[in-house]
N, C-alpha and C positions, 0 to 999 in steps of 0.2 A: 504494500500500500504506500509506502514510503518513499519508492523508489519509481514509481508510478506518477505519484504526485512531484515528487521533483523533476521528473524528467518531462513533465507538462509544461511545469513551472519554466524550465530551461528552452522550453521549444517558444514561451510566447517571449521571452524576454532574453534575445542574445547575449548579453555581458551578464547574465545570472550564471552565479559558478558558488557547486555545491561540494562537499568533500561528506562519504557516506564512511560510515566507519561499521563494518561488519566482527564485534567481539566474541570471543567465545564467553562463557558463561561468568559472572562476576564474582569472585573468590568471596565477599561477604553472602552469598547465594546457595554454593557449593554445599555445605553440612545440612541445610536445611530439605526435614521433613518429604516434601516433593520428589527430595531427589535420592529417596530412600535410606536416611539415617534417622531412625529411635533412639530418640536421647533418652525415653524412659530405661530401654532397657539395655542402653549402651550395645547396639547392633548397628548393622546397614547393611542391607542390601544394595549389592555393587553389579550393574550390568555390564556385559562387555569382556575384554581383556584384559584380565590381571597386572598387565606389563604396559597398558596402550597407557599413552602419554596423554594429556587434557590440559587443552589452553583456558588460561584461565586471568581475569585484570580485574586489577579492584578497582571501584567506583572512583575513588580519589584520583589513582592514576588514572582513570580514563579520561575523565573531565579536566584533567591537567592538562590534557595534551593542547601542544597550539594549533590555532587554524590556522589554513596555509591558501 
């Protein structure tokens, strides 16, 4: 929807320039609930590959980042 609407936005208004930033999931995000950890009972259900690696940015440094 996002990218949709920017690229509208870009098609009526030539000198419109957008920078999309696509993150993987936000490390203050990661332990919770949804994403399969019980804090009650100190578990988590973990899908996937044992060994696969997971990008992950915290909100602070996201929003750090400069526009360019």
């Amino acid at each position: 929807m996002v990218r949709t609407y920017l690229a509208a936005r870009a098609k009526e208004s030539p000198g419109f320039k957008y920078t999309l930033f696509v993150t993987g999931i936000f490390t203050e995000w990661v332990a919770l609930e949804f994403y399969g950890f019980d804090h009650e009972n100190f578990t988590a259900t973990i899908y996937g590959k044992s060994d696969a690696r997971v990008g992950v940015t915290s909100i602070p440094e996201y929003v750090a980042l400069p526009l360019q």
